[in-house]
CHARMM-style PDB file with segment names, atoms N, HN, CA, C and O in Angstrom:
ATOM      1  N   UNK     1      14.307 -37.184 -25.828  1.00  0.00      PROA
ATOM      2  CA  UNK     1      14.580 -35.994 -25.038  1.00  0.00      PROA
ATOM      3  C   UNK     1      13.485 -34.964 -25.306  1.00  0.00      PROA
ATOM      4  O   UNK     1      13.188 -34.545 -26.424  1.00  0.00      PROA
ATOM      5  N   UNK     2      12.949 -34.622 -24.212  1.00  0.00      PROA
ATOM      6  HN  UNK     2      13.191 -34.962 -23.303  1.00  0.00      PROA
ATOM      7  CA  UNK     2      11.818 -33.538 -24.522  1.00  0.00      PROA
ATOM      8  C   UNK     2      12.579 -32.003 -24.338  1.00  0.00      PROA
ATOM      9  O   UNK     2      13.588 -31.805 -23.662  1.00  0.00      PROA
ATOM     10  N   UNK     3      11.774 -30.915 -25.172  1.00  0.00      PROA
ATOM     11  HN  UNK     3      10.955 -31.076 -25.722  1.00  0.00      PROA
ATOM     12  CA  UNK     3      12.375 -30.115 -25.361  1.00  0.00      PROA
ATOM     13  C   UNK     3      11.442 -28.432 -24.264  1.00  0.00      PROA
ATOM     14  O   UNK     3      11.566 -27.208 -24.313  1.00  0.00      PROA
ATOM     15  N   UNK     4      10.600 -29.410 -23.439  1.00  0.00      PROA
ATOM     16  HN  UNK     4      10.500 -30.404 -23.400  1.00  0.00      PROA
ATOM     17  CA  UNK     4       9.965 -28.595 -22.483  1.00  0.00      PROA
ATOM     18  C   UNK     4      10.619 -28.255 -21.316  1.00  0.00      PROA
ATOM     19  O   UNK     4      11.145 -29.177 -20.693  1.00  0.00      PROA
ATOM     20  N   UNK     5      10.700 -27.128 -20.883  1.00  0.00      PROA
ATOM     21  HN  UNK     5      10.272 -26.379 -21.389  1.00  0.00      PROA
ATOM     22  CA  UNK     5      11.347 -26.724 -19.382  1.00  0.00      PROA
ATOM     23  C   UNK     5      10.659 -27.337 -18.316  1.00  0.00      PROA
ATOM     24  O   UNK     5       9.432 -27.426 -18.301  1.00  0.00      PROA
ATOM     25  N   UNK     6      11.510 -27.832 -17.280  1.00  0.00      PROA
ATOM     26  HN  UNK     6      12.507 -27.760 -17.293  1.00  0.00      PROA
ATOM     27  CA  UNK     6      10.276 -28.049 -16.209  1.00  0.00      PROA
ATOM     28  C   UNK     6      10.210 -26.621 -15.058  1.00  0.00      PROA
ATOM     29  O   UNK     6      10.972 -25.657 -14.984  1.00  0.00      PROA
ATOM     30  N   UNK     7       9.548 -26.805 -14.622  1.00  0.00      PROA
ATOM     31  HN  UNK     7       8.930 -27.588 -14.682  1.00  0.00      PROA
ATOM     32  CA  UNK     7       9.211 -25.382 -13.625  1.00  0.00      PROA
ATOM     33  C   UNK     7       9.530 -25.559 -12.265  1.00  0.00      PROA
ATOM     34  O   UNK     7       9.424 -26.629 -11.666  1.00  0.00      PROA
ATOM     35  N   UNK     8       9.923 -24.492 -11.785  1.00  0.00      PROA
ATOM     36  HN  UNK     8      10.009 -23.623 -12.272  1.00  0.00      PROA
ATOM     37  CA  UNK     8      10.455 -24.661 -10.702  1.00  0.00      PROA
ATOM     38  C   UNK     8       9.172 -23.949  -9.630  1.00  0.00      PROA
ATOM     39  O   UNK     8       8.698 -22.843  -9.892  1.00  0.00      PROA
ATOM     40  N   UNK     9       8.784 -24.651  -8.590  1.00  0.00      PROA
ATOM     41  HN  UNK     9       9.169 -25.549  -8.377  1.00  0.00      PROA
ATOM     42  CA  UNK     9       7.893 -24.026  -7.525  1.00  0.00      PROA
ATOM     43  C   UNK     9       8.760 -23.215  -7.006  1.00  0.00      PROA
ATOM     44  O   UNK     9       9.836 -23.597  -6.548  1.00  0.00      PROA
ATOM     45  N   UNK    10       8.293 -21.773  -7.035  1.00  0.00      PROA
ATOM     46  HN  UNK    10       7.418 -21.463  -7.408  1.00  0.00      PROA
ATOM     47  CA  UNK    10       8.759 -20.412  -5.781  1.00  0.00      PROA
ATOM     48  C   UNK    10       7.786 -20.727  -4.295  1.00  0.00      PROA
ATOM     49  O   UNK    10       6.589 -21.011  -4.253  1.00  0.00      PROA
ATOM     50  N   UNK    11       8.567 -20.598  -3.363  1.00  0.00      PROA
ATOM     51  HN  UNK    11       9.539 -20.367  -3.397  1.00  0.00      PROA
ATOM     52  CA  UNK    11       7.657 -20.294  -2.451  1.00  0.00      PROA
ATOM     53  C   UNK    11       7.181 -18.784  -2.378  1.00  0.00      PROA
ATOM     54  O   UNK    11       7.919 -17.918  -2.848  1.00  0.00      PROA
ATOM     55  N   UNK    12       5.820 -18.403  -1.730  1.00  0.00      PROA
ATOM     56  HN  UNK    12       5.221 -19.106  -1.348  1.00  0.00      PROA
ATOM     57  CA  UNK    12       5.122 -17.246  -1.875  1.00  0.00      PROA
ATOM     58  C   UNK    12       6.166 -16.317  -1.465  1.00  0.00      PROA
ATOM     59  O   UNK    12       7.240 -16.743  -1.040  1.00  0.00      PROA
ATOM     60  N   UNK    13       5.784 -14.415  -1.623  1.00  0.00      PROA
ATOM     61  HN  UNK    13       4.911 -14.069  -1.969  1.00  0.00      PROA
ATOM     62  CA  UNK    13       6.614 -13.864  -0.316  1.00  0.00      PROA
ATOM     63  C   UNK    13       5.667 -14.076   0.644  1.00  0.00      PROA
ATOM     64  O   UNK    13       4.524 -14.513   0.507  1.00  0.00      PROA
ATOM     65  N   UNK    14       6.444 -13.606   1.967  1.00  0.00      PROA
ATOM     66  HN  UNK    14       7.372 -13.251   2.078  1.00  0.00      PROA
ATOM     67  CA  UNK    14       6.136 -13.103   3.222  1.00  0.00      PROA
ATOM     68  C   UNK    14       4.718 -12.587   2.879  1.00  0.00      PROA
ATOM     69  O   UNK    14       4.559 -12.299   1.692  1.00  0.00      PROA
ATOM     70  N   UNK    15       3.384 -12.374   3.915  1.00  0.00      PROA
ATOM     71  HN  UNK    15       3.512 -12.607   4.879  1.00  0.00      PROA
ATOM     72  CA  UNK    15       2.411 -11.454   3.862  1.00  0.00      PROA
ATOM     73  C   UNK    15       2.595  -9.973   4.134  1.00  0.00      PROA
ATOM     74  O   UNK    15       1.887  -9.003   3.864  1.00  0.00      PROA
ATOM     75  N   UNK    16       4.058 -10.127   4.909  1.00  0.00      PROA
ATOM     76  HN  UNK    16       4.633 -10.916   5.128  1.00  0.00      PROA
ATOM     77  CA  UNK    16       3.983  -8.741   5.493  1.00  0.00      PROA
ATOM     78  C   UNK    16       4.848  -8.163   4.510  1.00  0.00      PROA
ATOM     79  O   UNK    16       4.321  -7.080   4.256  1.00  0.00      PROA
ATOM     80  N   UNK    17       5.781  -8.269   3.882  1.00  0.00      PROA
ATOM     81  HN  UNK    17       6.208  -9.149   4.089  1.00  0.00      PROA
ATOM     82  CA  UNK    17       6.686  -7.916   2.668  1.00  0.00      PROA
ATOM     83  C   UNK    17       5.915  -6.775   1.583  1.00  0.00      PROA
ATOM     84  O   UNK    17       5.447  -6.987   0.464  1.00  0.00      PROA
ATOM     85  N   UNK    18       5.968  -5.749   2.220  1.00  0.00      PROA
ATOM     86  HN  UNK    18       6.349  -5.577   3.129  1.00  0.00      PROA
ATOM     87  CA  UNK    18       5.569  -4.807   1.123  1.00  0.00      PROA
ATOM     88  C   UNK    18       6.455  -3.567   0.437  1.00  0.00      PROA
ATOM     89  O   UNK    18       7.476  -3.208   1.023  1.00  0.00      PROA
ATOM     90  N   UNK    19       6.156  -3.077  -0.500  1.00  0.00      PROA
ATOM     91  HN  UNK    19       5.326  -3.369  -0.976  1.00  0.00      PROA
ATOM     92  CA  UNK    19       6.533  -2.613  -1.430  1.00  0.00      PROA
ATOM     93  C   UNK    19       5.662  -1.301  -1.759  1.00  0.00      PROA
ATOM     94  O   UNK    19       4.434  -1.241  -1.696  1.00  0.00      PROA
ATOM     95  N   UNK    20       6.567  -0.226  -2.135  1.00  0.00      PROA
ATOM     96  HN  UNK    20       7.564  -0.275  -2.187  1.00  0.00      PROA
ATOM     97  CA  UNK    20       6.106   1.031  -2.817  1.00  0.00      PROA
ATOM     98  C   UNK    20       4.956   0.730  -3.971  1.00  0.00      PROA
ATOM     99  O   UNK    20       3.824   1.200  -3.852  1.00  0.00      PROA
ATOM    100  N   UNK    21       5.301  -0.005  -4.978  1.00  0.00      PROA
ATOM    101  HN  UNK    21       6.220  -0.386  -5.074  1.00  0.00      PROA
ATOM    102  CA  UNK    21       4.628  -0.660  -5.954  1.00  0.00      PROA
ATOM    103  C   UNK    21       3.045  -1.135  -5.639  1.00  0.00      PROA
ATOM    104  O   UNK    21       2.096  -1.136  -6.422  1.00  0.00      PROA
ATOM    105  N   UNK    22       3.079  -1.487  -4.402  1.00  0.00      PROA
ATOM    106  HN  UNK    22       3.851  -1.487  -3.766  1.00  0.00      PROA
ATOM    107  CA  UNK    22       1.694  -1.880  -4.301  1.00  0.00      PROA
ATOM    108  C   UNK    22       1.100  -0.852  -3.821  1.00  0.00      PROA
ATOM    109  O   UNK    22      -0.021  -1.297  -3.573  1.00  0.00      PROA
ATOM    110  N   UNK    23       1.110   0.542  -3.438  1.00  0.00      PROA
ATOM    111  HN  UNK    23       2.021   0.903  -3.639  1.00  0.00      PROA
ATOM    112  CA  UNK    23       0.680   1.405  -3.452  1.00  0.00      PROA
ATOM    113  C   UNK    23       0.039   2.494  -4.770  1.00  0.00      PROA
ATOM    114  O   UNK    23      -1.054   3.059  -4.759  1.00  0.00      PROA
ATOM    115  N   UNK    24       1.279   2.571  -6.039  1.00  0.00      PROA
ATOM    116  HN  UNK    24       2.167   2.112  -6.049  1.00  0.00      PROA
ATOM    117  CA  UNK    24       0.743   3.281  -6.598  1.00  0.00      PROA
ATOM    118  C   UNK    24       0.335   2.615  -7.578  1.00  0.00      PROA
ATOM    119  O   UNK    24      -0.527   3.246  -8.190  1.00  0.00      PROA
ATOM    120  N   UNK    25       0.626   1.309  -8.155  1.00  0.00      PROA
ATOM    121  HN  UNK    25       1.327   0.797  -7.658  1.00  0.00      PROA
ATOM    122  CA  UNK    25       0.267   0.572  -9.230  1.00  0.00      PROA
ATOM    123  C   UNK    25      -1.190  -0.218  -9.059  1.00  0.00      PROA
ATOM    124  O   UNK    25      -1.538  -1.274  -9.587  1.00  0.00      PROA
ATOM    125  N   UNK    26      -1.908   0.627  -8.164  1.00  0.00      PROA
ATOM    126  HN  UNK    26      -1.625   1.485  -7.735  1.00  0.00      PROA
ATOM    127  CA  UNK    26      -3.096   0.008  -7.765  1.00  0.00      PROA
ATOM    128  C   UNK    26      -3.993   0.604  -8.811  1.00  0.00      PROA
ATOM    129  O   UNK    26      -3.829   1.727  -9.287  1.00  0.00      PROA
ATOM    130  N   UNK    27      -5.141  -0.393  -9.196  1.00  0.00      PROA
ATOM    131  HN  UNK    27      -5.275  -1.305  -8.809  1.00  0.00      PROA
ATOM    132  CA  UNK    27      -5.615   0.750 -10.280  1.00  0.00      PROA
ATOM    133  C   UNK    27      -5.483   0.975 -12.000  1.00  0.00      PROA
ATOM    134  O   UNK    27      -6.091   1.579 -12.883  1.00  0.00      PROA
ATOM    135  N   UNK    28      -4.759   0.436 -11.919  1.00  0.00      PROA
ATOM    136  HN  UNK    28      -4.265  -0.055 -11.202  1.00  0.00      PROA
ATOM    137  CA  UNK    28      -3.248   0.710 -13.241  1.00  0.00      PROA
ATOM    138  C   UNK    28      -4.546   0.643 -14.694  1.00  0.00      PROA
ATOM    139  O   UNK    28      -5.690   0.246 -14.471  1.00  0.00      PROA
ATOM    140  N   UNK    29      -4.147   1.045 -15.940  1.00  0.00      PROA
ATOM    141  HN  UNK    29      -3.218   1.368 -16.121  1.00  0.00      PROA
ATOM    142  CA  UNK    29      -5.379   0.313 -16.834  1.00  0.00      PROA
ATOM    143  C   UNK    29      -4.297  -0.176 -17.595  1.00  0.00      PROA
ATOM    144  O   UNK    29      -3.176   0.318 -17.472  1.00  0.00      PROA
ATOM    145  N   UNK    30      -4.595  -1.339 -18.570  1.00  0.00      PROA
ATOM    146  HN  UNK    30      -5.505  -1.740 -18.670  1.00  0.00      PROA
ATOM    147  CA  UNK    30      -3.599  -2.251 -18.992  1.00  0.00      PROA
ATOM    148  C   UNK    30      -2.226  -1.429 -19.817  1.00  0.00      PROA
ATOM    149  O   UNK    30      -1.175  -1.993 -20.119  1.00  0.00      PROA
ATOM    150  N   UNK    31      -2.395  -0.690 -19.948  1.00  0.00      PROA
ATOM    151  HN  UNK    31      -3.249  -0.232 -19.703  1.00  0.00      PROA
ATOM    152  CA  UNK    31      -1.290   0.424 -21.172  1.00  0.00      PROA
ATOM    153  C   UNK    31      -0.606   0.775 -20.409  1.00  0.00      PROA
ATOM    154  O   UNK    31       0.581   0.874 -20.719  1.00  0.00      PROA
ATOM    155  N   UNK    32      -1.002   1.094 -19.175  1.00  0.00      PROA
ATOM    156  HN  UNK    32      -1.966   1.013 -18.923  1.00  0.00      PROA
ATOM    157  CA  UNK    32       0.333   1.679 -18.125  1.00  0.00      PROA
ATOM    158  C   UNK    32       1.434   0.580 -17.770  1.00  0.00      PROA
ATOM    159  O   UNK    32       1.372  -0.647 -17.849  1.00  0.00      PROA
ATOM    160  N   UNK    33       2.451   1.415 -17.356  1.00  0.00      PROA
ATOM    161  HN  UNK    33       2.501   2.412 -17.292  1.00  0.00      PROA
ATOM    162  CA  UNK    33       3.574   0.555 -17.189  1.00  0.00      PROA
ATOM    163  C   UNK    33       3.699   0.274 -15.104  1.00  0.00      PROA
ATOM    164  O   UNK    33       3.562   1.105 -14.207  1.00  0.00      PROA
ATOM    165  N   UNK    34       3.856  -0.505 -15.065  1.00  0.00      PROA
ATOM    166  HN  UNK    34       3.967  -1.181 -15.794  1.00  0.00      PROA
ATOM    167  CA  UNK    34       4.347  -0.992 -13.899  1.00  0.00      PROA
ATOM    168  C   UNK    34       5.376  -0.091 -13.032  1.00  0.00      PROA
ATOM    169  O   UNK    34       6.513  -0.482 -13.296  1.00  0.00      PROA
ATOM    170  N   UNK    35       5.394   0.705 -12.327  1.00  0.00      PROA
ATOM    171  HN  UNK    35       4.471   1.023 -12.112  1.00  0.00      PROA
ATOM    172  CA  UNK    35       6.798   1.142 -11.766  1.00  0.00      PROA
ATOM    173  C   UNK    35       6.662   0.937 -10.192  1.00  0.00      PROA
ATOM    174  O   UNK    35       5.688   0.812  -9.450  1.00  0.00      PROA
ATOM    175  N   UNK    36       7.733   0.950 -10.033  1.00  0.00      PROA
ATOM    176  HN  UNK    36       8.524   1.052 -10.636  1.00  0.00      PROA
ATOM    177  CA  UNK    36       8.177   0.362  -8.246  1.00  0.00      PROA
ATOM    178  C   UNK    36      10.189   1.105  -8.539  1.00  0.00      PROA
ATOM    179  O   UNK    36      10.789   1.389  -9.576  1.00  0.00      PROA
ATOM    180  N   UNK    37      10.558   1.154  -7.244  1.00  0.00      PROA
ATOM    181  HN  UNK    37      10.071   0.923  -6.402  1.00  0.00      PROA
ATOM    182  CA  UNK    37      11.724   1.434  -7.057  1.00  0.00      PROA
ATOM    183  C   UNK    37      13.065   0.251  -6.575  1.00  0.00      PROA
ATOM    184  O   UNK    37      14.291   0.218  -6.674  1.00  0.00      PROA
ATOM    185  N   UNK    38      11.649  -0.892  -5.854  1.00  0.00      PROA
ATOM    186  HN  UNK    38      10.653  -0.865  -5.774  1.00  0.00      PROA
ATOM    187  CA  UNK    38      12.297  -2.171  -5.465  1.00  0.00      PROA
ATOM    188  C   UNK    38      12.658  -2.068  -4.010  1.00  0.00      PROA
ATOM    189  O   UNK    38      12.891  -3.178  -3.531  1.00  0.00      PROA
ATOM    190  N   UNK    39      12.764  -1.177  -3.253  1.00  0.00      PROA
ATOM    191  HN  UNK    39      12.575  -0.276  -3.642  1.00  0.00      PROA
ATOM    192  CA  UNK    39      12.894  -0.891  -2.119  1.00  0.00      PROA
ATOM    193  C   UNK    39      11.497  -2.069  -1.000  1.00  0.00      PROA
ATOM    194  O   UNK    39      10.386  -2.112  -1.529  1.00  0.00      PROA
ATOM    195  N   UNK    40      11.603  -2.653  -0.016  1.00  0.00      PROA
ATOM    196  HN  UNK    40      12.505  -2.618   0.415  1.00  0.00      PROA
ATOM    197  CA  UNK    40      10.735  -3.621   0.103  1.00  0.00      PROA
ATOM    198  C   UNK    40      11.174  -3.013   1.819  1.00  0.00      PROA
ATOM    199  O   UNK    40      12.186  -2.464   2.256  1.00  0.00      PROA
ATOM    200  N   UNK    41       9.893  -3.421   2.445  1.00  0.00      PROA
ATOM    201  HN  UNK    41       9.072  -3.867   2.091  1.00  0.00      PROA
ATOM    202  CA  UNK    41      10.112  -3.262   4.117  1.00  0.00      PROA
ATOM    203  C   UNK    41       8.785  -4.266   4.768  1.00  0.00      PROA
ATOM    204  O   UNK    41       7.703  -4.624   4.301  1.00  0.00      PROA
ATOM    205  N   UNK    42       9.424  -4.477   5.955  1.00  0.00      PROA
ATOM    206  HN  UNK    42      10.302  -4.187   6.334  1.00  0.00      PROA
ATOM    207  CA  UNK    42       8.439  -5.490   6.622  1.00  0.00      PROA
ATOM    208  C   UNK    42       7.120  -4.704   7.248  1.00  0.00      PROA
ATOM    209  O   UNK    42       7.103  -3.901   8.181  1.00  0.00      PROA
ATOM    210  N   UNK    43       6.187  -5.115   6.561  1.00  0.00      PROA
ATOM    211  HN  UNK    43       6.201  -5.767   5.803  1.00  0.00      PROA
ATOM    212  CA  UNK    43       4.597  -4.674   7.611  1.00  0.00      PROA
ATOM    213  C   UNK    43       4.793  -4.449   8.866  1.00  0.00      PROA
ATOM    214  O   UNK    43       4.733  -3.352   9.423  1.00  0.00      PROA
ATOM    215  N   UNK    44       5.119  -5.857   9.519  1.00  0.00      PROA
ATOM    216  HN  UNK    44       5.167  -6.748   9.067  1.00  0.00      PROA
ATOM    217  CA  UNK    44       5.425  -6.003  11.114  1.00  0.00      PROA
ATOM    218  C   UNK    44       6.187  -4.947  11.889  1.00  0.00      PROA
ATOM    219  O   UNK    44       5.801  -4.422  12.933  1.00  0.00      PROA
ATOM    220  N   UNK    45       7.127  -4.742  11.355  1.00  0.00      PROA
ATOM    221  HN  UNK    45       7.440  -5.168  10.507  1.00  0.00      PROA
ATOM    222  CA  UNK    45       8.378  -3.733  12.082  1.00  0.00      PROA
ATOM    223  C   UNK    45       8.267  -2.779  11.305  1.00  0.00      PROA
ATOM    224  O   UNK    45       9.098  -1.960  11.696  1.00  0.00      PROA
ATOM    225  N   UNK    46       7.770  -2.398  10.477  1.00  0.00      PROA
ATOM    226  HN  UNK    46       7.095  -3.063  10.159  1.00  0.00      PROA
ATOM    227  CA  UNK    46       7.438  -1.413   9.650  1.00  0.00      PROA
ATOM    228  C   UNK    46       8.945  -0.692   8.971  1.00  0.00      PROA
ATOM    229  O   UNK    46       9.208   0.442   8.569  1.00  0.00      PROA
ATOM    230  N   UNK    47       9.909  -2.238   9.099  1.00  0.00      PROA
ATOM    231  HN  UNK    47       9.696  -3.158   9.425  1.00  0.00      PROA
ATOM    232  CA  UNK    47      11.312  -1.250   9.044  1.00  0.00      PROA
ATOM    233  C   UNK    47      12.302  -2.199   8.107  1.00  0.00      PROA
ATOM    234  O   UNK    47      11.847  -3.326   7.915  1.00  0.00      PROA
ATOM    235  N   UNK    48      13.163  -2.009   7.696  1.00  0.00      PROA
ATOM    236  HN  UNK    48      13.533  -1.093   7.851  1.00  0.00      PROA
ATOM    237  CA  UNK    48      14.130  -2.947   6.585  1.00  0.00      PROA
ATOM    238  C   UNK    48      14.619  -3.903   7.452  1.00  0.00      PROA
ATOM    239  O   UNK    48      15.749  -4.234   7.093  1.00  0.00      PROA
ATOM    240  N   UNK    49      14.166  -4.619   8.665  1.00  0.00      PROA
ATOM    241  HN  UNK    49      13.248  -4.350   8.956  1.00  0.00      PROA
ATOM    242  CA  UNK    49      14.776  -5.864   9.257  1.00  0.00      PROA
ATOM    243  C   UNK    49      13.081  -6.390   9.791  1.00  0.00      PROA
ATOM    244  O   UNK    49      12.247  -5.522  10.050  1.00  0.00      PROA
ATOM    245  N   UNK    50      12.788  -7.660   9.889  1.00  0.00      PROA
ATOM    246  HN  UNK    50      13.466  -8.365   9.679  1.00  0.00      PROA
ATOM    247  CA  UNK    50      11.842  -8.214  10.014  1.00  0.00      PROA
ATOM    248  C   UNK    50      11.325  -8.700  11.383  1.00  0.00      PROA
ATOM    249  O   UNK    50      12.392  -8.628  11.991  1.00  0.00      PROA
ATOM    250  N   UNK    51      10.472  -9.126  12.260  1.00  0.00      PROA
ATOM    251  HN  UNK    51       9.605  -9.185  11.765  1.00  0.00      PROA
ATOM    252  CA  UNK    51      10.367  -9.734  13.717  1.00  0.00      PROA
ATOM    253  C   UNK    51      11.803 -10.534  13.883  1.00  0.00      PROA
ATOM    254  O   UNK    51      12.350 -10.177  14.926  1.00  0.00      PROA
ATOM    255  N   UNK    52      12.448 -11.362  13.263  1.00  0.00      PROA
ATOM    256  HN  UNK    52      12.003 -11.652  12.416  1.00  0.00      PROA
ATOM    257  CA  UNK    52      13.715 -12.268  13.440  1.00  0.00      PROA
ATOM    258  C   UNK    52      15.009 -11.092  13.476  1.00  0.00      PROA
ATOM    259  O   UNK    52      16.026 -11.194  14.162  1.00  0.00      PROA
ATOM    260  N   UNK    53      14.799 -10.400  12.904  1.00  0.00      PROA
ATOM    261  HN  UNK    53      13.972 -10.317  12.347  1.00  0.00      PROA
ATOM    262  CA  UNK    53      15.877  -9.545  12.767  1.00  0.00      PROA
ATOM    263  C   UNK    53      16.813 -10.061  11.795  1.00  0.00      PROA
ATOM    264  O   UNK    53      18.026 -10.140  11.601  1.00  0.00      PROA
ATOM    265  N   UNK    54      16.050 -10.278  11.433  1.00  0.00      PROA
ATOM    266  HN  UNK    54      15.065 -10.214  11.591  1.00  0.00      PROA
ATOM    267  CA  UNK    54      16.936 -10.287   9.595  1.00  0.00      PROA
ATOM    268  C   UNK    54      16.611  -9.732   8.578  1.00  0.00      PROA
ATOM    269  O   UNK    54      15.431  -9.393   8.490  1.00  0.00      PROA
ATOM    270  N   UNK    55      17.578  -9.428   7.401  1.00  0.00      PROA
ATOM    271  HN  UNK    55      18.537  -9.703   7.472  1.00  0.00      PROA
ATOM    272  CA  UNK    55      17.112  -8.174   6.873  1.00  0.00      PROA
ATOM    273  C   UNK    55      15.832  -8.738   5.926  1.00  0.00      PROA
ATOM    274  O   UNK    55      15.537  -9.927   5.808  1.00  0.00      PROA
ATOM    275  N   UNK    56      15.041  -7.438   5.185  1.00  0.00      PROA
ATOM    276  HN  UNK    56      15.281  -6.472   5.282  1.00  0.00      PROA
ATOM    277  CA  UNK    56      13.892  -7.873   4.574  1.00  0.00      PROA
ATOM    278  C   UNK    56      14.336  -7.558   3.059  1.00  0.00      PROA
ATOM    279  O   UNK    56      14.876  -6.486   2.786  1.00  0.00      PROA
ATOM    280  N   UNK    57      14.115  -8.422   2.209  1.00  0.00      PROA
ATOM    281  HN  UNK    57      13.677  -9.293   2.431  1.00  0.00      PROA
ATOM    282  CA  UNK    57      13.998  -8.452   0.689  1.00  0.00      PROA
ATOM    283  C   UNK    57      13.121  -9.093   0.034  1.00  0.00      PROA
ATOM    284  O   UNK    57      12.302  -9.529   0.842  1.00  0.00      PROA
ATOM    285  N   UNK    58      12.790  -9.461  -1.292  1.00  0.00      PROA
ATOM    286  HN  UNK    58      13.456  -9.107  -1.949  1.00  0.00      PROA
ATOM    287  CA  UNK    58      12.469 -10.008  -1.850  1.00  0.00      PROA
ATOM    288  C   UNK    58      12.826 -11.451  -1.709  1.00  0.00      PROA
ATOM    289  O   UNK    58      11.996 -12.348  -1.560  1.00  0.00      PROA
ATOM    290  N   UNK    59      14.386 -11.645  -1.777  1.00  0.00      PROA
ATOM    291  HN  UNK    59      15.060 -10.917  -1.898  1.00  0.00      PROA
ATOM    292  CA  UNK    59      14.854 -13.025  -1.943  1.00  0.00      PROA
ATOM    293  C   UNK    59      14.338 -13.506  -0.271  1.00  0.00      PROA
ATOM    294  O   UNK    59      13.497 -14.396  -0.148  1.00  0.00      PROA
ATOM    295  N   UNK    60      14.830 -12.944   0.722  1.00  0.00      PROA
ATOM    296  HN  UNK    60      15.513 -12.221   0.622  1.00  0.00      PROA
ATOM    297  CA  UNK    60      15.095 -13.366   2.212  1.00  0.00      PROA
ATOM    298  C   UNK    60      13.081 -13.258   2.295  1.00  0.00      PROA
ATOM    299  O   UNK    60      12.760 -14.194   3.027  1.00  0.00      PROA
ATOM    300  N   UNK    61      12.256 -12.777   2.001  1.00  0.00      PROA
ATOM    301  HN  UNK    61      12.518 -12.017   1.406  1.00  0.00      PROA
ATOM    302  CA  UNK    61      11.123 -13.285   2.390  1.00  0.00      PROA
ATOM    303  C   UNK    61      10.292 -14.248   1.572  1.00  0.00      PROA
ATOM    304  O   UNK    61       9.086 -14.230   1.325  1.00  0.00      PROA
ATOM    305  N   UNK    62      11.123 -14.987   1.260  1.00  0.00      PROA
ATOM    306  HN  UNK    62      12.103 -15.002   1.461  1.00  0.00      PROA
ATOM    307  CA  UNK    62      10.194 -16.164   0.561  1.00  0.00      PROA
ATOM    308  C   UNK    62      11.030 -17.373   1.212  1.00  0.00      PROA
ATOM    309  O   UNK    62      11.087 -18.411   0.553  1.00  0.00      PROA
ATOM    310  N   UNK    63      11.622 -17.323   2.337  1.00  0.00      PROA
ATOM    311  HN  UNK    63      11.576 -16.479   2.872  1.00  0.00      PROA
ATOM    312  CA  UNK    63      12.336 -18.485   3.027  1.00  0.00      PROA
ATOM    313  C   UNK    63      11.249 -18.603   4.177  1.00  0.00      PROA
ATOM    314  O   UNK    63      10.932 -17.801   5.055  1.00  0.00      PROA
ATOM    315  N   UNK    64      10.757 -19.957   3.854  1.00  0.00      PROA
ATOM    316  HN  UNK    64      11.015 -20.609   3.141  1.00  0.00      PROA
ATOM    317  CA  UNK    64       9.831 -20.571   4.544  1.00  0.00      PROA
ATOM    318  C   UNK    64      10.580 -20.980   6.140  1.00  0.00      PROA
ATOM    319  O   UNK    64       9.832 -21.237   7.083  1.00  0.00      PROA
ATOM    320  N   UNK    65      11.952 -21.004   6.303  1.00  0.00      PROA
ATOM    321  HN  UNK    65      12.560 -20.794   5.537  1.00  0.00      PROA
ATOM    322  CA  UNK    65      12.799 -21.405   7.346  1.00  0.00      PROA
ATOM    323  C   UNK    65      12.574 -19.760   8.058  1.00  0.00      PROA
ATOM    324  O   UNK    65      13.367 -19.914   8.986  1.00  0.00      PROA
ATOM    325  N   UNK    66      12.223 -18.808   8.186  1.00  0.00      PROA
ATOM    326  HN  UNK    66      11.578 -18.683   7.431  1.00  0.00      PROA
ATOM    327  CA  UNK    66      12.334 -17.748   8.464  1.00  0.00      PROA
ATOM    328  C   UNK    66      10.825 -17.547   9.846  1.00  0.00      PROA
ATOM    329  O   UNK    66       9.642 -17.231   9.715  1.00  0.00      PROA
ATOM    330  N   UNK    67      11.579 -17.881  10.932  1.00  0.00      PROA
ATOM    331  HN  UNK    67      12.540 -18.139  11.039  1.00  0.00      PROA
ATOM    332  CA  UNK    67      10.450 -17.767  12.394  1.00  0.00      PROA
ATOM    333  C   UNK    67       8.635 -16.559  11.627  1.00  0.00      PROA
ATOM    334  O   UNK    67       7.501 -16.868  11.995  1.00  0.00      PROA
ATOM    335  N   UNK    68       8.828 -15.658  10.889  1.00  0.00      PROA
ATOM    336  HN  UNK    68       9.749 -15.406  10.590  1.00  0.00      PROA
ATOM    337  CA  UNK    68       8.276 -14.935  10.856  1.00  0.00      PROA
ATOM    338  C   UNK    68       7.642 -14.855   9.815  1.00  0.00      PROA
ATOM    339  O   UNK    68       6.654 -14.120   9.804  1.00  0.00      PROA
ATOM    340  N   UNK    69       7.995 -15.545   8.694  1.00  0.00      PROA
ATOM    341  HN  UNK    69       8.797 -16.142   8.702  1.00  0.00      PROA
ATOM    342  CA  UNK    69       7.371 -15.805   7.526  1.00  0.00      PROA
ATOM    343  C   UNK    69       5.644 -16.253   7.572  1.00  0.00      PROA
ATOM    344  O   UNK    69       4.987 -17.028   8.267  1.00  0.00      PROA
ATOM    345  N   UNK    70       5.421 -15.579   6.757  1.00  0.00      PROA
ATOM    346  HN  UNK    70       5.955 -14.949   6.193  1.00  0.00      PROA
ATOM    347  CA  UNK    70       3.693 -15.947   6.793  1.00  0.00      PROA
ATOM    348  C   UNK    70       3.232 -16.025   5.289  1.00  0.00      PROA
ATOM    349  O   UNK    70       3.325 -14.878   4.852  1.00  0.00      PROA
ATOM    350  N   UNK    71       2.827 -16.777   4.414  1.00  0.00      PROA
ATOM    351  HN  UNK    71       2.751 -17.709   4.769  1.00  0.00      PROA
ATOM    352  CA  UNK    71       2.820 -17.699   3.123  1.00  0.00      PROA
ATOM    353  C   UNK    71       1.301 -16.448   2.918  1.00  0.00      PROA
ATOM    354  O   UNK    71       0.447 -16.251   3.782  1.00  0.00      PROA
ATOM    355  N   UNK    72       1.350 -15.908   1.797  1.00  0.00      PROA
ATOM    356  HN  UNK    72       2.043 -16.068   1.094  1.00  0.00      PROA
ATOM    357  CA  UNK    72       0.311 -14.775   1.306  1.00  0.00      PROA
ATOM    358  C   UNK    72      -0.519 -15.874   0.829  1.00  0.00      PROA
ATOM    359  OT1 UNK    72      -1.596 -15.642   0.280  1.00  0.00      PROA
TER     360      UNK     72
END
């Protein structure tokens, strides 16, 4: 019995899936801390539901089954 995890492949997010976080954590020098609020909205619609009209998250844009999904 081996005592190694195996890994699970994530699919990417969405390209359009953005985040507060990638705005101000641009830049960062290694000592700083990371902050984001987690709040996420679609590029495309520029709005919390996506071209499909489904809502936008983290989890829901990494579903490759999703008409609108685009692999970063």
């Amino acid at each position: 019995m081996s005592d190694e995890l195996d890994t699970v492949e994530q699919p990417s997010r969405c390209r359009h899936l953005q985040t507060k976080g990638m705005y101000i954590n641009c830049d960062l020098s290694p000592e700083d801390a990371i902050v984001g609020d987690g709040y996420v909205w679609c590029g495309k619609t520029a709005g919390m539901f996506g071209p499909d009209s489904g809502m936008c998250s983290v989890e829901e844009c990494t579903c490759t089954e999703r008409s609108c999904y685009v692999p970063d």
